[in-house]
Phi, psi and omega in degrees: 000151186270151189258148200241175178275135194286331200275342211257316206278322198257353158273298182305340178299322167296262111067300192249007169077355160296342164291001184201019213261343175272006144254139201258342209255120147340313182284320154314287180300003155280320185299312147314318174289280197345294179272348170274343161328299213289302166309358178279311201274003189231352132329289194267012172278315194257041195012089158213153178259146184179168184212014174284072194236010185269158179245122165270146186323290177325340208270182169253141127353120154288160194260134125314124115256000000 
């Protein structure tokens, strides 16, 4: 896969529901958007592309930086 703009990779994720669809409880999949926002926003804060934005259960919470 090619690499995209993270802000670009997270409108479509949302859009098509992929950012969260490997959750089944609604209060997850807030959490997942949530946390692929921050990861989206901490791609394109440090220019960088990338399209790895889904967030897993198992992870730490991502940070702003």
């Amino acid at each position: 896969m090619s690499a995209r703009s993270p802000i670009i990779s997270l409108r479509d994720g949302l859009m098509q529901k992929s950012i969260d669809s490997h959750f089944r409880s609604a209060g997850n999949r807030g959490v997942a958007q949530a946390a692929s926002i921050i990861k989206a926003w901490n791609l394109w804060a440090s220019n960088r592309k990338g399209t790895a934005l889904q967030w897993q259960a198992d992870e730490t919470f991502p940070l702003p930086v």
